[in-house]
PQR file of N, CA, C, O and H, with PARSE charges and radii, in Angstrom:
ATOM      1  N   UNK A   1       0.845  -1.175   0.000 -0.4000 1.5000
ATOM      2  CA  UNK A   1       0.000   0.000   0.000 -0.0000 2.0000
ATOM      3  C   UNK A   1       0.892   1.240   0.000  0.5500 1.7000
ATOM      4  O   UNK A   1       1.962   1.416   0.582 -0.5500 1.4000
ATOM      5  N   UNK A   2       0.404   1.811  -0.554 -0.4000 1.5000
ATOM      6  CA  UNK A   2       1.159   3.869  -0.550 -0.0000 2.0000
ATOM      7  C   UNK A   2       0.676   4.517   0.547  0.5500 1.7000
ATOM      8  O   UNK A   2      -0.301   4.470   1.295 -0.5500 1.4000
ATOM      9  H   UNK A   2      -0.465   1.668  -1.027  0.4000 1.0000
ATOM     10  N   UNK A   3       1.770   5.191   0.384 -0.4000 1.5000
ATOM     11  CA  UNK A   3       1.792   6.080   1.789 -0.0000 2.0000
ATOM     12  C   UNK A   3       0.691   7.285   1.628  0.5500 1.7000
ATOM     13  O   UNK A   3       0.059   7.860   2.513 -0.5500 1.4000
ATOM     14  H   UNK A   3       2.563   5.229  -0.223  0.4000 1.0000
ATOM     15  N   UNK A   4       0.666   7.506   0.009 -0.4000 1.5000
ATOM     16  CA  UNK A   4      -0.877   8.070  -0.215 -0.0000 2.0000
ATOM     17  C   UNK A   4      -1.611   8.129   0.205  0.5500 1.7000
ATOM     18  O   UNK A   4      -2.122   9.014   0.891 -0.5500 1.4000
ATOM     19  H   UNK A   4       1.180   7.039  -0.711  0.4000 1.0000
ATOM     20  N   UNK A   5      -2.164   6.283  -0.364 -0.4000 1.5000
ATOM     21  CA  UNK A   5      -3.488   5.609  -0.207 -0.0000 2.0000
ATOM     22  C   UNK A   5      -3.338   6.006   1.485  0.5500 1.7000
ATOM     23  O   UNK A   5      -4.366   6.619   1.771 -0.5500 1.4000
ATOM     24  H   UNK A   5      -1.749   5.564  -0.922  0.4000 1.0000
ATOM     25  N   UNK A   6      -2.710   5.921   2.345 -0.4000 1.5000
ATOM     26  CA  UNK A   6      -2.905   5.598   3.619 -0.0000 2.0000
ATOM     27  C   UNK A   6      -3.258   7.146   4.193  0.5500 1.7000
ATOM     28  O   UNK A   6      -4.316   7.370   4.781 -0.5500 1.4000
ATOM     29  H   UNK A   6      -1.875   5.423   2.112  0.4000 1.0000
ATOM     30  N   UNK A   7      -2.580   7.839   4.030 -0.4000 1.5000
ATOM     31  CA  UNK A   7      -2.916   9.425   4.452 -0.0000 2.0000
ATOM     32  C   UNK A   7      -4.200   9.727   4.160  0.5500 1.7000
ATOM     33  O   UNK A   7      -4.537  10.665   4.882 -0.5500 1.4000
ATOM     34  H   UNK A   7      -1.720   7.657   3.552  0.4000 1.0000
ATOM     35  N   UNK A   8      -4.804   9.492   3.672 -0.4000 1.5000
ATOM     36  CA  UNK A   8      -6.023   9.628   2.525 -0.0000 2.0000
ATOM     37  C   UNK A   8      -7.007   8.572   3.640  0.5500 1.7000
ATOM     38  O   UNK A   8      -8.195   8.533   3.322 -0.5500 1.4000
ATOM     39  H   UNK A   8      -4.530   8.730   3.085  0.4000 1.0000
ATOM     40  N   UNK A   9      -6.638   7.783   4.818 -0.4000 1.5000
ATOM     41  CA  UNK A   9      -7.661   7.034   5.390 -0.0000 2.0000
ATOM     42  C   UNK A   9      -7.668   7.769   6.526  0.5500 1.7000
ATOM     43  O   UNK A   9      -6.694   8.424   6.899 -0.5500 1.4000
ATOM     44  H   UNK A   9      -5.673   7.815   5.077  0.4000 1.0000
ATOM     45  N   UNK A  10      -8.957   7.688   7.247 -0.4000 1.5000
ATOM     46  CA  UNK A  10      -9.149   7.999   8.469 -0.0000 2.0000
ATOM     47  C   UNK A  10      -8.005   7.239  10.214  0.5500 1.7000
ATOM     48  O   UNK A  10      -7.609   6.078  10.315 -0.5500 1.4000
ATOM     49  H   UNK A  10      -9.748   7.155   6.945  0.4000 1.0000
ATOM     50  N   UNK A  11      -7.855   8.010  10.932 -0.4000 1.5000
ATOM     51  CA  UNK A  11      -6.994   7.373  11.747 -0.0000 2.0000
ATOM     52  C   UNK A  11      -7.983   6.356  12.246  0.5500 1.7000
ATOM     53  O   UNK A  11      -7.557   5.750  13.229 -0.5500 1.4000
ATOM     54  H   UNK A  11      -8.177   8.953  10.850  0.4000 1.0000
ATOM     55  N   UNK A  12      -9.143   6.010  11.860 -0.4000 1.5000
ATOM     56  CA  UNK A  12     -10.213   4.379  12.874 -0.0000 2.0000
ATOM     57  C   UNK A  12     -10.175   3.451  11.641  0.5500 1.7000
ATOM     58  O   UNK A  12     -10.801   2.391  11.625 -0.5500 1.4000
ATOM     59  H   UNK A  12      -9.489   6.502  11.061  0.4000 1.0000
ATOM     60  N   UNK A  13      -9.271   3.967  10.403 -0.4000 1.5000
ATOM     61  CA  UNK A  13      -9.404   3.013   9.392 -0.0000 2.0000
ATOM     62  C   UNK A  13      -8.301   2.660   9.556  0.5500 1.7000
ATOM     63  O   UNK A  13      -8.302   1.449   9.332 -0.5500 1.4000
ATOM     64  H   UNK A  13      -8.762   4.828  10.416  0.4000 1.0000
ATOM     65  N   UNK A  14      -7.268   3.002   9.833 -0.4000 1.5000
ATOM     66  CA  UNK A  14      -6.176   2.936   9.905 -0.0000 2.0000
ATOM     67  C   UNK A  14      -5.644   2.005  10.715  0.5500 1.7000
ATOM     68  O   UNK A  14      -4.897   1.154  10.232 -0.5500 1.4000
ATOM     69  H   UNK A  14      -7.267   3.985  10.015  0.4000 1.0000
ATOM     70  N   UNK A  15      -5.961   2.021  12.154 -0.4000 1.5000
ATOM     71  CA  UNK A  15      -6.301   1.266  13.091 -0.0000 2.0000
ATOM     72  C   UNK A  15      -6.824   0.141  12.924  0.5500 1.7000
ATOM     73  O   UNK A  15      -6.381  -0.916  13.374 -0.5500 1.4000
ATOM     74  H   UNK A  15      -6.567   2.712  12.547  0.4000 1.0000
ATOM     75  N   UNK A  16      -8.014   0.311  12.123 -0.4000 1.5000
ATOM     76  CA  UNK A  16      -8.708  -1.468  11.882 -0.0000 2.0000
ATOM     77  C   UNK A  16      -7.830  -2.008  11.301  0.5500 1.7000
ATOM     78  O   UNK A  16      -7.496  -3.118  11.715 -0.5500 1.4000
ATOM     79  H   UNK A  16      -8.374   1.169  11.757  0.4000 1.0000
ATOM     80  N   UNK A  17      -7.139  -1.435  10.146 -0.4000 1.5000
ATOM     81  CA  UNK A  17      -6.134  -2.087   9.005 -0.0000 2.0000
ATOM     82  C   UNK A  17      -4.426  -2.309   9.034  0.5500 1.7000
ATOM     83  O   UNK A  17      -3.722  -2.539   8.050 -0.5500 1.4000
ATOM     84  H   UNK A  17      -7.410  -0.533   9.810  0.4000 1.0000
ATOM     85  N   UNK A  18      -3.883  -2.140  10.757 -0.4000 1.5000
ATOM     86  CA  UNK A  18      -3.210  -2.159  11.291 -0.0000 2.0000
ATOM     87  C   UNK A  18      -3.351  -3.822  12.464  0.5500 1.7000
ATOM     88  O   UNK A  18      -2.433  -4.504  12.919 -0.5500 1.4000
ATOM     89  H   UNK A  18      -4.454  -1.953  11.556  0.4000 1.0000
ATOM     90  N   UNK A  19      -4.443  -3.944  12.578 -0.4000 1.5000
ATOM     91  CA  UNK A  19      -5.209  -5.226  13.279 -0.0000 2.0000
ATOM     92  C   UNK A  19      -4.750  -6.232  12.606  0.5500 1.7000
ATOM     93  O   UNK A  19      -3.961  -7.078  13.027 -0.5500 1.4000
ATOM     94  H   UNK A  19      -5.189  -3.390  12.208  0.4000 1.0000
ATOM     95  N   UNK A  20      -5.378  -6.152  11.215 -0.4000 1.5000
ATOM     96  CA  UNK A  20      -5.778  -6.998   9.929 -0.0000 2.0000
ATOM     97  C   UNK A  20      -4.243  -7.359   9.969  0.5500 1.7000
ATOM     98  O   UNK A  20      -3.857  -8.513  10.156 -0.5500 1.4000
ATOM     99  H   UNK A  20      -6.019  -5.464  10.873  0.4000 1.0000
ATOM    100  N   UNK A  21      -3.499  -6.416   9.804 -0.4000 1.5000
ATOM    101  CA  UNK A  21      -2.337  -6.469   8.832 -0.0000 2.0000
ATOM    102  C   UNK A  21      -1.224  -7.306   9.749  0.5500 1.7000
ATOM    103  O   UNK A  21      -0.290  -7.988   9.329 -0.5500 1.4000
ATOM    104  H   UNK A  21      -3.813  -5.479   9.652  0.4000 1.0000
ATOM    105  N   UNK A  22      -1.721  -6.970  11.534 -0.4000 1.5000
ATOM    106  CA  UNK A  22      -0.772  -8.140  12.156 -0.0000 2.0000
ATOM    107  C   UNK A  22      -1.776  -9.337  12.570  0.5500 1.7000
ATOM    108  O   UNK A  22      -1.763  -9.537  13.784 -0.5500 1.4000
ATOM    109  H   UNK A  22      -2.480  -6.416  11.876  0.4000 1.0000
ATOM    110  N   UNK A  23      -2.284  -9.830  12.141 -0.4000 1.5000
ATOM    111  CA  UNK A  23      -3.150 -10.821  12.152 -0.0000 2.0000
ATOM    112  C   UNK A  23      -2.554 -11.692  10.854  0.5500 1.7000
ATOM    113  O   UNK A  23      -1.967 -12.762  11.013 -0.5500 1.4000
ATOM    114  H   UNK A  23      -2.294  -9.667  11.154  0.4000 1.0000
ATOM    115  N   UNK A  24      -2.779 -11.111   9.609 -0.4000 1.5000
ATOM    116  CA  UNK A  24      -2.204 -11.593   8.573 -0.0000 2.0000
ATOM    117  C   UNK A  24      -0.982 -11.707   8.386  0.5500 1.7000
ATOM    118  O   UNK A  24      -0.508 -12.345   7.446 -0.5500 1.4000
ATOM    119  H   UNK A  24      -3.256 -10.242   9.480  0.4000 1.0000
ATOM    120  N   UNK A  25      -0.131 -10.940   9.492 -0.4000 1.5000
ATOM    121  CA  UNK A  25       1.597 -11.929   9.494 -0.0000 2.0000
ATOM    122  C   UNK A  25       1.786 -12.866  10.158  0.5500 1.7000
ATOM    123  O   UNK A  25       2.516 -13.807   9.847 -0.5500 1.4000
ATOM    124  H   UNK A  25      -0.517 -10.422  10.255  0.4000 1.0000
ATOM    125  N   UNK A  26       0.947 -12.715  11.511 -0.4000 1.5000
ATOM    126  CA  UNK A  26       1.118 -14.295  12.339 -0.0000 2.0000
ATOM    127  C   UNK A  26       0.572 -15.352  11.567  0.5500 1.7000
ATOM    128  O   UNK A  26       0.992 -16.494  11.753 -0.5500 1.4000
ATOM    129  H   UNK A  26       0.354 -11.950  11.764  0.4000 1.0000
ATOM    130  N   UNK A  27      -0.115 -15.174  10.911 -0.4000 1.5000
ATOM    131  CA  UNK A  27      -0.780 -16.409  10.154 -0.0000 2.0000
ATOM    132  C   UNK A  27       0.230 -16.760   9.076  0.5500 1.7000
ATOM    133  O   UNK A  27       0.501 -17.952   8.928 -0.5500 1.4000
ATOM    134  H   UNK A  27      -0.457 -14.246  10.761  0.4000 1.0000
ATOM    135  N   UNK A  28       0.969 -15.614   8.106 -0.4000 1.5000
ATOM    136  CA  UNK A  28       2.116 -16.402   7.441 -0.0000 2.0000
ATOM    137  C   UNK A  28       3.266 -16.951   8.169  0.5500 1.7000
ATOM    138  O   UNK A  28       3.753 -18.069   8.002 -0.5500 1.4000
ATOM    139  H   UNK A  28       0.749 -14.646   8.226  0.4000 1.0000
ATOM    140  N   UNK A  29       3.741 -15.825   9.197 -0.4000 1.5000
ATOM    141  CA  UNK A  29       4.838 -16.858  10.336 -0.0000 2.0000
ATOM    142  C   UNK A  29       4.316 -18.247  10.382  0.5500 1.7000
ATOM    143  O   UNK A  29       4.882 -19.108   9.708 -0.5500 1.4000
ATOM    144  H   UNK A  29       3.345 -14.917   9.333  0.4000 1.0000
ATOM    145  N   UNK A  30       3.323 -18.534  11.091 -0.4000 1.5000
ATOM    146  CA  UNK A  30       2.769 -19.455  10.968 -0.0000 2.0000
ATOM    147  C   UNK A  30       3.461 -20.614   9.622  0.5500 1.7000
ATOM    148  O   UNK A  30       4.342 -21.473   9.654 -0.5500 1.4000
ATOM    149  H   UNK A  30       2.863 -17.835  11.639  0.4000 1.0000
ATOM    150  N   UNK A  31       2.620 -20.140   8.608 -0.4000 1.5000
ATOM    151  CA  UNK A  31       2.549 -21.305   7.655 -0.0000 2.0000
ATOM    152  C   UNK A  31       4.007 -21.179   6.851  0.5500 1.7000
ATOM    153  O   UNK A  31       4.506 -22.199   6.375 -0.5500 1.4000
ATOM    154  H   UNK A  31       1.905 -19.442   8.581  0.4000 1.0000
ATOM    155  N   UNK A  32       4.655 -19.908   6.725 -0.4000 1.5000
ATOM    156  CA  UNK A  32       6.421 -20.452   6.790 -0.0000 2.0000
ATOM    157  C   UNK A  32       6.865 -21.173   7.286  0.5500 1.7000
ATOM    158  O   UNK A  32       7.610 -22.004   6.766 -0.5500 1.4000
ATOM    159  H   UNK A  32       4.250 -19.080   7.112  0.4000 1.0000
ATOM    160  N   UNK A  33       6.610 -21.124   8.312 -0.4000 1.5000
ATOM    161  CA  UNK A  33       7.372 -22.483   9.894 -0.0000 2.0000
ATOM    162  C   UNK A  33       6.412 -23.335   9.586  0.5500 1.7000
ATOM    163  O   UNK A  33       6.815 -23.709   8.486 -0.5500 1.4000
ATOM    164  H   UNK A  33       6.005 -20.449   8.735  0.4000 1.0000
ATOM    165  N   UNK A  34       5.134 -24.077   9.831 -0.4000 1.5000
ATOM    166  CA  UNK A  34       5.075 -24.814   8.976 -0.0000 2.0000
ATOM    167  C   UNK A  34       5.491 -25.632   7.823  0.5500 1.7000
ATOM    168  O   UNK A  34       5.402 -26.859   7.763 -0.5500 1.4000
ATOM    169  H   UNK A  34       4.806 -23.772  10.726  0.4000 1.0000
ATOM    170  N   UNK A  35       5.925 -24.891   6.965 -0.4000 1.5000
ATOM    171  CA  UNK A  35       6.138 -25.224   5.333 -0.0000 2.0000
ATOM    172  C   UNK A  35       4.952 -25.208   4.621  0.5500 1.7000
ATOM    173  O   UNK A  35       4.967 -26.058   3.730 -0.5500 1.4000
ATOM    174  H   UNK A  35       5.997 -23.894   7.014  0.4000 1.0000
ATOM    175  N   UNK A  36       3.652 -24.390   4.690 -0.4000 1.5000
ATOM    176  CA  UNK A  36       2.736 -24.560   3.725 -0.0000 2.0000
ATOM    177  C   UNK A  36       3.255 -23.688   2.599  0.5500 1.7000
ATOM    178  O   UNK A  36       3.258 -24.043   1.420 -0.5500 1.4000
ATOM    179  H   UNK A  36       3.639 -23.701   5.414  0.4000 1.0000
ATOM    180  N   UNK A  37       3.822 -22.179   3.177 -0.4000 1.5000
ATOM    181  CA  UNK A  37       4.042 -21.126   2.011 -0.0000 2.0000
ATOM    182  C   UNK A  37       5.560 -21.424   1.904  0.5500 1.7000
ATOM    183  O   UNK A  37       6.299 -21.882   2.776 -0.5500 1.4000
ATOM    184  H   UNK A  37       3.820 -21.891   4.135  0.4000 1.0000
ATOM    185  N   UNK A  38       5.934 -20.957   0.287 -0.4000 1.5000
ATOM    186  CA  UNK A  38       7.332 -20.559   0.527 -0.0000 2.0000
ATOM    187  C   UNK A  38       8.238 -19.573   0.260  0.5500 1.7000
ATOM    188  O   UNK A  38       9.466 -19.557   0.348 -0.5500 1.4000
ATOM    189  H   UNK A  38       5.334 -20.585  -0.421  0.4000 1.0000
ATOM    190  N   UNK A  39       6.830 -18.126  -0.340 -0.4000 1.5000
ATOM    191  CA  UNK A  39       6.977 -17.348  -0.857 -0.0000 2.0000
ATOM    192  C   UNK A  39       7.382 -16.308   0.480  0.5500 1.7000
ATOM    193  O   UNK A  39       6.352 -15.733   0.829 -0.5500 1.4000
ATOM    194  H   UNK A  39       5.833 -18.139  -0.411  0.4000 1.0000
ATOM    195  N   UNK A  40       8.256 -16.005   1.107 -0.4000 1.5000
ATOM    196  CA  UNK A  40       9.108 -15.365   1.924 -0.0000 2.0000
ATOM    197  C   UNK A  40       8.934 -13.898   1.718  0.5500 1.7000
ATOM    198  O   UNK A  40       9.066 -13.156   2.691 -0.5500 1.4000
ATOM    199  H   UNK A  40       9.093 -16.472   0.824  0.4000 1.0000
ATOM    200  N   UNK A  41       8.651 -13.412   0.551 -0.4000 1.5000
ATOM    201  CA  UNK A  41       8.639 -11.840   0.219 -0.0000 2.0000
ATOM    202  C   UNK A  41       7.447 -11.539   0.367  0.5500 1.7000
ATOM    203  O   UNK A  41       7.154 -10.406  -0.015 -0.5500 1.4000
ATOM    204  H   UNK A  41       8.544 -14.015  -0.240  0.4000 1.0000
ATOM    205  N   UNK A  42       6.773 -12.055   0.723 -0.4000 1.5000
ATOM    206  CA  UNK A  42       5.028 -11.343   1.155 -0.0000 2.0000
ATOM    207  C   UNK A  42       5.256 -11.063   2.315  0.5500 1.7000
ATOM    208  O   UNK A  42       4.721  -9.983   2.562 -0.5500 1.4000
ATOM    209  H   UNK A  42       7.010 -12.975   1.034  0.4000 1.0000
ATOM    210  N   UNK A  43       6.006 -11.646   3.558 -0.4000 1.5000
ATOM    211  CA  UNK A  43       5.460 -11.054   4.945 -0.0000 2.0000
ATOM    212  C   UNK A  43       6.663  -9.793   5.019  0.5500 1.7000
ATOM    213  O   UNK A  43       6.695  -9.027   5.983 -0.5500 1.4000
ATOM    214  H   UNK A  43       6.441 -12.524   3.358  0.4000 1.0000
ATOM    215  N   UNK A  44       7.538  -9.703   3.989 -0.4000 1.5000
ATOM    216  CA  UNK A  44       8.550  -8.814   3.980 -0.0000 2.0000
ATOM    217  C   UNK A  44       7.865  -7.479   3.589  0.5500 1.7000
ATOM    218  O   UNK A  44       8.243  -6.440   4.130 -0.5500 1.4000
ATOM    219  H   UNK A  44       7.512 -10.325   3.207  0.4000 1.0000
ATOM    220  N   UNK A  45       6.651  -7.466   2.464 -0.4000 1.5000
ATOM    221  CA  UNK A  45       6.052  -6.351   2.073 -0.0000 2.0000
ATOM    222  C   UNK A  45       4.747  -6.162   3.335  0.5500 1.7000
ATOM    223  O   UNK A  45       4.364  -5.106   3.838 -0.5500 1.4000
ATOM    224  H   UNK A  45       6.344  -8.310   2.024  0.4000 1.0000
ATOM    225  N   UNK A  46       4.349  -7.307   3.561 -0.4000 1.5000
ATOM    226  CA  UNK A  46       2.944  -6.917   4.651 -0.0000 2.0000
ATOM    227  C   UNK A  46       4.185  -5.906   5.609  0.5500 1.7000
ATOM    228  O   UNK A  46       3.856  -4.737   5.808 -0.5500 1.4000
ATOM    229  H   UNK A  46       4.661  -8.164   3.152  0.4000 1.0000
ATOM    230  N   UNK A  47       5.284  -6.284   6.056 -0.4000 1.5000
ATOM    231  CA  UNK A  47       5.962  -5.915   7.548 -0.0000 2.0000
ATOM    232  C   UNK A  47       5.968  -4.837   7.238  0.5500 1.7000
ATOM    233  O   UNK A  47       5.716  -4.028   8.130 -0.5500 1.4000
ATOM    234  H   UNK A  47       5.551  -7.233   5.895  0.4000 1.0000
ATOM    235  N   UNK A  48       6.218  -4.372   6.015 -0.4000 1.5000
ATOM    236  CA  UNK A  48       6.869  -2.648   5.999 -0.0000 2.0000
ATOM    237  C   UNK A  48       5.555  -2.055   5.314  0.5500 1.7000
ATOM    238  O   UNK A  48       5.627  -0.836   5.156 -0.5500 1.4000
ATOM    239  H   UNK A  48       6.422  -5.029   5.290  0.4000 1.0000
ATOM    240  N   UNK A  49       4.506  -2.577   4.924 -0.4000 1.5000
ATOM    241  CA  UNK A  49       3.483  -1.701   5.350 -0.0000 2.0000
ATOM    242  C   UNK A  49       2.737  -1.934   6.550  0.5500 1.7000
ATOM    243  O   UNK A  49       1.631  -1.430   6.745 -0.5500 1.4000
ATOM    244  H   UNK A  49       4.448  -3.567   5.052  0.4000 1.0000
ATOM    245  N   UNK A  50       3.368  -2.749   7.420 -0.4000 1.5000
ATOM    246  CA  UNK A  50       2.410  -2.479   8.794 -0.0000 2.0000
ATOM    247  C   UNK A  50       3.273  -1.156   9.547  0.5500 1.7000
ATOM    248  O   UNK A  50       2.783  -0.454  10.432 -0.5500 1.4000
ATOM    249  H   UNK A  50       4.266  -3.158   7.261  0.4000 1.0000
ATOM    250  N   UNK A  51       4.656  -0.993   8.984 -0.4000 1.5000
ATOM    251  CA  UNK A  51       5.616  -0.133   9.554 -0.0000 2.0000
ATOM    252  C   UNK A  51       5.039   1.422   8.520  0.5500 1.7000
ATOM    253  O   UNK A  51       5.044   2.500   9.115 -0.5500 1.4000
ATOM    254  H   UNK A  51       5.055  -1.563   8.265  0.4000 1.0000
ATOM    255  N   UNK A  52       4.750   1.401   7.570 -0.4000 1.5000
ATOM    256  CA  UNK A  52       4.149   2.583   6.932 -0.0000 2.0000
ATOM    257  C   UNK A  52       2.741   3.073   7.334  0.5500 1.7000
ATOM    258  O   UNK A  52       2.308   4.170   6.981 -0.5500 1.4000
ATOM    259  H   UNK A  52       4.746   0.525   7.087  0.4000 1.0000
ATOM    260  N   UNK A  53       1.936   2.044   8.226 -0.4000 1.5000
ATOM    261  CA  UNK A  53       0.592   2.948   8.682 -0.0000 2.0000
ATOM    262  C   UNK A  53       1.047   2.872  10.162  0.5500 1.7000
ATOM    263  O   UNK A  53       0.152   3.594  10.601 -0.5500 1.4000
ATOM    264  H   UNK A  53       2.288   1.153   8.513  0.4000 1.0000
ATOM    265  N   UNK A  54       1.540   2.643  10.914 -0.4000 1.5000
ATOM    266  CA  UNK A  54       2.123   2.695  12.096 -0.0000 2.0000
ATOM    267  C   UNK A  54       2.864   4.219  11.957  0.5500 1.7000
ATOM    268  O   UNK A  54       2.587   5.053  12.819 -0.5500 1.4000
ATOM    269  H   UNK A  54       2.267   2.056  10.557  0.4000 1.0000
ATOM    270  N   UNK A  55       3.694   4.534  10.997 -0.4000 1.5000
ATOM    271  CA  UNK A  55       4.326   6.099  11.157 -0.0000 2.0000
ATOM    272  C   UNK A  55       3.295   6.708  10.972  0.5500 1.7000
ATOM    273  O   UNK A  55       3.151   7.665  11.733 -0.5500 1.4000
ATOM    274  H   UNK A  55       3.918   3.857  10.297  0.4000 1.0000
ATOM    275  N   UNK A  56       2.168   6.467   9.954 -0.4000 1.5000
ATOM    276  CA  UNK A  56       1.422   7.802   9.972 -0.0000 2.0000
ATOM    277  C   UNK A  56       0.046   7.800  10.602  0.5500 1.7000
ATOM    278  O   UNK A  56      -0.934   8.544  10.571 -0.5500 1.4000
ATOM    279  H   UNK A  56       2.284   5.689   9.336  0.4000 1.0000
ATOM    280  N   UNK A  57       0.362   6.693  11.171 -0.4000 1.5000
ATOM    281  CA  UNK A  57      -0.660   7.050  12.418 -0.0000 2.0000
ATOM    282  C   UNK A  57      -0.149   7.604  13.403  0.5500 1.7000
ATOM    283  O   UNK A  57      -0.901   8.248  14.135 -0.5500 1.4000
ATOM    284  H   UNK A  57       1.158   6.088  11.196  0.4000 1.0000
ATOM    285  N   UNK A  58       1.303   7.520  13.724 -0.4000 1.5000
ATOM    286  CA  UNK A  58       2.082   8.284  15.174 -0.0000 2.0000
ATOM    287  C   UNK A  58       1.712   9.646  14.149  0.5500 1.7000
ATOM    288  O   UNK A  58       0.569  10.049  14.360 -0.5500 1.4000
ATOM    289  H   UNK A  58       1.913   6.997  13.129  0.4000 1.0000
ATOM    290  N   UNK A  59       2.281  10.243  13.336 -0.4000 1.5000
ATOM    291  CA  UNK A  59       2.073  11.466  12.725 -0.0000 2.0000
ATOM    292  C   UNK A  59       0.204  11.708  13.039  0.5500 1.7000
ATOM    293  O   UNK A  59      -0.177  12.376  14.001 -0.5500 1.4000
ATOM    294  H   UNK A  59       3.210   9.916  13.164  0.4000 1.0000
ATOM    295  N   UNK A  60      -0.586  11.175  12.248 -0.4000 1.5000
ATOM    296  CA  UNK A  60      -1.422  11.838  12.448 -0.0000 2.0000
ATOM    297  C   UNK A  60      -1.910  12.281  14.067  0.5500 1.7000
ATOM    298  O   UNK A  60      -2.226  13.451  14.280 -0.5500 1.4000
ATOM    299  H   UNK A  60      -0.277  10.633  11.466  0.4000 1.0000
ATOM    300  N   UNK A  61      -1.945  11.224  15.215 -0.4000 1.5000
ATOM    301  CA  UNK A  61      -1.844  11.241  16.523 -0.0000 2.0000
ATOM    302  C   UNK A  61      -1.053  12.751  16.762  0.5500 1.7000
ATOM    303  O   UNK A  61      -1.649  13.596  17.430 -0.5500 1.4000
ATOM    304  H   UNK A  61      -1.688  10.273  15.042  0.4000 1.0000
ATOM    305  N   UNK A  62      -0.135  12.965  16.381 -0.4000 1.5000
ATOM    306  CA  UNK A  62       1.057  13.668  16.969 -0.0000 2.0000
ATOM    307  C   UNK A  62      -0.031  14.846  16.317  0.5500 1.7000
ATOM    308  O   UNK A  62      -0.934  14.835  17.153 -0.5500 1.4000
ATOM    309  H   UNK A  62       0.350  12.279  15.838  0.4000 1.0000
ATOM    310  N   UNK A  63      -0.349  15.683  15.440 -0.4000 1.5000
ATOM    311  CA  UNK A  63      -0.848  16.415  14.729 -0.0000 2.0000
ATOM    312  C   UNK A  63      -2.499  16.823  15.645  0.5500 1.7000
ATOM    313  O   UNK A  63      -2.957  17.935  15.906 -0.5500 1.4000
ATOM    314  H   UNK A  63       0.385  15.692  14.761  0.4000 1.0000
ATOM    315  N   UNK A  64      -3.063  15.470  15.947 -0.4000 1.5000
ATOM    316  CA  UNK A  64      -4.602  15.927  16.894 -0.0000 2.0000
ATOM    317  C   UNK A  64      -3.658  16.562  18.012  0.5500 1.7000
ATOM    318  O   UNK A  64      -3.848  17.777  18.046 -0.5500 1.4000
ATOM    319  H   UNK A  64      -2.691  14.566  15.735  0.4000 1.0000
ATOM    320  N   UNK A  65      -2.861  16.212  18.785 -0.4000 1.5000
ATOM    321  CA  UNK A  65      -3.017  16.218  19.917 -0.0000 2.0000
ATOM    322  C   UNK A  65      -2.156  18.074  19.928  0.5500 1.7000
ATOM    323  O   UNK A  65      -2.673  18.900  20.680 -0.5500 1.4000
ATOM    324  H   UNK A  65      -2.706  15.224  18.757  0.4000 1.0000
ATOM    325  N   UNK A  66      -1.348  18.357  19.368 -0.4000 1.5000
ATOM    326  CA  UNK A  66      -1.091  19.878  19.185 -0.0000 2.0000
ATOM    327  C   UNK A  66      -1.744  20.699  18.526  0.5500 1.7000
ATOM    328  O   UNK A  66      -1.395  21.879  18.491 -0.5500 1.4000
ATOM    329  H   UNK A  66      -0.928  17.686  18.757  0.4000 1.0000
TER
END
């Protein structure tokens, strides 16, 4: 996802889709260790967009509160 698309969401959307998004890495940790998946570069892109709505949610936070 873009850092766009994400500015462009509400901080309670943001939040829900911050849930989702570590929900959906434990479940590939998961099935890596397992061995169901073996495609390794998906939880590499989920991680750094859970790390791209995580900054701009501290930003937007930081922005209500001054």
């Amino acid at each position: 996802m873009k850092t766009t698309e994400i500015r462009k969401m509400k901080t309670a959307e943001i939040a829900t889709s911050i849930t989702t998004l570590r929900e959906e890495i434990a479940e590939l940790r998961r099935r890596i260790h397992m061995g169901e998946t073996q495609n390794v570069r998906v939880l590499r892109g989920k991680r750094k967009d859970l790390a791209r709505m995580l900054t701009i949610m501290s930003e937007n936070l930081a922005k209500e509160t001054n």
